[in-house]
C-alpha positions as CSV (number, residue, x, y, z in Angstrom):
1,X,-13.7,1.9,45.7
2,X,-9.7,2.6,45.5
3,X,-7.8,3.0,42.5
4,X,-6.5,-0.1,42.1
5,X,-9.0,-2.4,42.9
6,X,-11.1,-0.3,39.8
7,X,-8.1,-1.1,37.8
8,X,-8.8,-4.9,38.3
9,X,-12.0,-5.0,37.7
10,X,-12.7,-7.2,34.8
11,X,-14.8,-4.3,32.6
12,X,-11.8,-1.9,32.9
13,X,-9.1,-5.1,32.4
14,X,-11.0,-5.5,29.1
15,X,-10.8,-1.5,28.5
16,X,-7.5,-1.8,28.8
17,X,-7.0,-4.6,26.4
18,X,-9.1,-2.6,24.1
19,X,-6.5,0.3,24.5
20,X,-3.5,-2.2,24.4
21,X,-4.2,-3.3,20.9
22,X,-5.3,0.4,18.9
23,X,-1.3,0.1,18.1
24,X,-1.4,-3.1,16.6
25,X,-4.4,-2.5,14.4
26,X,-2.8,0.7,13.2
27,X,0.6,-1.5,12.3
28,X,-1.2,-4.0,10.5
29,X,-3.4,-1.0,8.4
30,X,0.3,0.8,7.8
31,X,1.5,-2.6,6.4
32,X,-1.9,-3.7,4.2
33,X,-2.5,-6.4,5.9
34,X,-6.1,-5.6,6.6
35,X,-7.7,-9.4,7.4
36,X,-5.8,-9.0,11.1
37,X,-6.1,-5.4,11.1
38,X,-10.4,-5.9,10.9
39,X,-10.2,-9.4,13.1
40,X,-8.7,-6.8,15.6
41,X,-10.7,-4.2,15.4
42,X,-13.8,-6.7,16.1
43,X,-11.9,-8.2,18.8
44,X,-12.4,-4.8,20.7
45,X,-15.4,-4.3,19.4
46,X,-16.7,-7.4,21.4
47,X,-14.6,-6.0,24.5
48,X,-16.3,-3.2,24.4
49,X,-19.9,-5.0,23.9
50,X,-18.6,-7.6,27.3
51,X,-17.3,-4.8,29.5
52,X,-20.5,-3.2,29.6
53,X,-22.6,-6.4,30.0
54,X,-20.0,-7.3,32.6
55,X,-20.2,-4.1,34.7
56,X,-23.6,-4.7,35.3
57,X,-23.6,-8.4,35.7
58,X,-20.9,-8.6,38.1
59,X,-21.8,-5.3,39.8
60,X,-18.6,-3.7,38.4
61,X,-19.6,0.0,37.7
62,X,-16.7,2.2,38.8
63,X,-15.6,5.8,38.2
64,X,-12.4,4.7,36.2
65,X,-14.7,2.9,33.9
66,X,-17.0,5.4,33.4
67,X,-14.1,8.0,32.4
68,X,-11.9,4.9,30.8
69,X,-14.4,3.3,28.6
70,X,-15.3,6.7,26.3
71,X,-11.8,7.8,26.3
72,X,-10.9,3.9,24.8
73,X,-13.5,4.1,22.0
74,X,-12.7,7.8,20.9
75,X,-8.9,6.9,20.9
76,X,-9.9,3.8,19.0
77,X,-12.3,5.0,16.6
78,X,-9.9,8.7,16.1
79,X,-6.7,7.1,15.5
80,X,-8.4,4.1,12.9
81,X,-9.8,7.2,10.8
82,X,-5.9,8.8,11.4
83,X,-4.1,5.4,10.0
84,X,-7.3,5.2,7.2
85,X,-6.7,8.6,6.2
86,X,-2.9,7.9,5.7
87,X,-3.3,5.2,3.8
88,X,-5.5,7.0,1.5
89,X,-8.5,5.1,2.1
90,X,-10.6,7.8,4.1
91,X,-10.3,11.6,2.2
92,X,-8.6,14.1,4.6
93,X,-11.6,16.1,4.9
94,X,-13.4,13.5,6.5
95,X,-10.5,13.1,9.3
96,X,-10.3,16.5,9.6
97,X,-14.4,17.2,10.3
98,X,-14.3,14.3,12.9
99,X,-11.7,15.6,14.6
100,X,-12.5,19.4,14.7
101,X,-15.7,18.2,15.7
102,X,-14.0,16.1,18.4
103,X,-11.8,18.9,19.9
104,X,-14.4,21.6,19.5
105,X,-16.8,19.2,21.8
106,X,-13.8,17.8,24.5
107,X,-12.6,21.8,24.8
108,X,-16.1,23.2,25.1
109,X,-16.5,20.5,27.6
110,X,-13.2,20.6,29.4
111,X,-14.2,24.9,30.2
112,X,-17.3,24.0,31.4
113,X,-16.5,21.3,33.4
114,X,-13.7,23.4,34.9
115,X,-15.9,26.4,35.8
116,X,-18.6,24.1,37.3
117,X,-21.0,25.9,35.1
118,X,-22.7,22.8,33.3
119,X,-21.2,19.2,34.3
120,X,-23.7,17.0,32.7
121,X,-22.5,16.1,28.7
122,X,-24.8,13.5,28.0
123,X,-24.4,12.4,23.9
124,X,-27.8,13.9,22.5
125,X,-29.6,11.5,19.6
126,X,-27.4,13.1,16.9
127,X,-24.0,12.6,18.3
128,X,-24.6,9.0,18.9
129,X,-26.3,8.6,15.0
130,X,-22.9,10.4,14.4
131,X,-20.5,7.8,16.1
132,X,-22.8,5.2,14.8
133,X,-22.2,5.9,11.3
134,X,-18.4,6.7,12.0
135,X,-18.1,2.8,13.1
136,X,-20.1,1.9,9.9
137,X,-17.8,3.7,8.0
138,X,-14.1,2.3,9.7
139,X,-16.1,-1.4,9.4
140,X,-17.0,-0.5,6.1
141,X,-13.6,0.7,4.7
142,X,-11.7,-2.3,6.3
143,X,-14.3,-4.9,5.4
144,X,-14.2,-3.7,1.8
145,X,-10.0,-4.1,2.3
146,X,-10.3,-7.5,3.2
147,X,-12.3,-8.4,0.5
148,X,-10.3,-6.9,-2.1
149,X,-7.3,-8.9,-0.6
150,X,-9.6,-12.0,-0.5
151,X,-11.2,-11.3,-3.8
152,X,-14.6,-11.8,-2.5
153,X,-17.6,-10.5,-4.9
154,X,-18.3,-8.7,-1.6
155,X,-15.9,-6.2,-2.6
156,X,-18.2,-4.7,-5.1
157,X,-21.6,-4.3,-3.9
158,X,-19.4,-2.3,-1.1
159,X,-17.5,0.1,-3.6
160,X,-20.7,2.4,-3.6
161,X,-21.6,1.9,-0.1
162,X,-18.2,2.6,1.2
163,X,-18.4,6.7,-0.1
164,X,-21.7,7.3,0.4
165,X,-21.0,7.1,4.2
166,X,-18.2,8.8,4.8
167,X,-20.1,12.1,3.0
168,X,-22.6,11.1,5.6
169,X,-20.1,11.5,8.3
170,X,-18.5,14.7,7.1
171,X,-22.4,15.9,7.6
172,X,-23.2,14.3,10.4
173,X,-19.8,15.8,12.2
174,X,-20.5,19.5,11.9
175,X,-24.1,19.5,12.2
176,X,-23.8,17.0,15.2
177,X,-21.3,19.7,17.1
178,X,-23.4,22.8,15.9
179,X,-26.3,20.9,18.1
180,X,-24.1,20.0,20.9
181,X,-23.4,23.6,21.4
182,X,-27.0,24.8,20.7
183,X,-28.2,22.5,23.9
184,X,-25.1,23.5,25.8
185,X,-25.9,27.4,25.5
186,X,-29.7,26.5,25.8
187,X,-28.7,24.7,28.9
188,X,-26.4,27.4,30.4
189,X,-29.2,30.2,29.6
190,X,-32.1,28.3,31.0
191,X,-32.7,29.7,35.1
192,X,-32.4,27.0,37.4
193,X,-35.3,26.1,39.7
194,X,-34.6,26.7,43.0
């Protein structure tokens, strides 16, 4: 299918929307006003849900969406715990494991990829129990936000929740990569069948 006509299709139209409003969820973190920052952040949330569901039901599927729709929910989900971090509502560590994890993973990839010695990076269980709990933790933190500025009695049963997973995702990053590159040099040590 050419370029353009992959562009149009409606799954990567909503990909793109997705991408087209990370800048305005950061603005509205940076200036506190977290009730449109989290009514955002589900608004791509259900673009990502629908362009999946679409791609299949309209026989979408394309290349550019395969590449495009991971690349839209890492930049979404790494620069929310960027603008969280600098507003002091997610600890620096945090940020920091995520995102060595993040590189370590998309370099050790990137040199494989290049030397055609493994092209298959599949997420393993782990790595999607990671992402899972690193969208728990960005819904968590903003939800909590908007209750404080609603001053819903929400706000308090979250208050312990809210810390208690993001020390989950500062395990779950490291020990997630240290896996990933167990089955990678399991996988690039194994003889293949000929």
């Amino acid at each position: 299918m050419p370029f353009f006509r992959q562009v149009r299709a409606t799954p990567n139209l909503l990909t793109l929307l997705r991408l087209f409003v990370v800048p305005f969820i950061v603005n509205e973190i940076l200036d506190g006003n977290f009730p449109l920052a989290f009514a955002l952040f589900l608004f791509a949330g259900i673009t990502d849900a629908l362009d999946g569901l679409l791609a299949r039901a309209l026989s979408q599927k394309t290349t550019l969406g395969q590449y495009l729709d991971p690349i839209a929910d890492k930049l979404l989900l790494s620069t929310l715990f960027l603008a969280l971090t600098h507003v002091s509502l997610i600890p620096r560590y945090v940020t920091v494991l995520v995102f060595s994890r993040d590189l370590g993973i998309l370099l050790i990839s990137t040199v494989l990829f290049a030397t055609g010695t493994l092209r298959d990076f599949r997420p393993s269980l782990l790595g999607k129990l990671n992402t899972l709990v690193q969208i728990l933790g960005v819904i968590t933190v903003m939800f909590e936000r908007v209750c404080i500025s609603q001053s819903w009695r929400a706000a308090a049963w979250l208050a312990p929740v809210t810390p208690m997973l993001l020390r989950v995702i500062a395990v779950l990053a490291p020990v997630s990569a240290a896996q990933y590159a167990w089955i990678v040099l399991r996988r690039i040590n194994t003889p293949t069948a000929v």
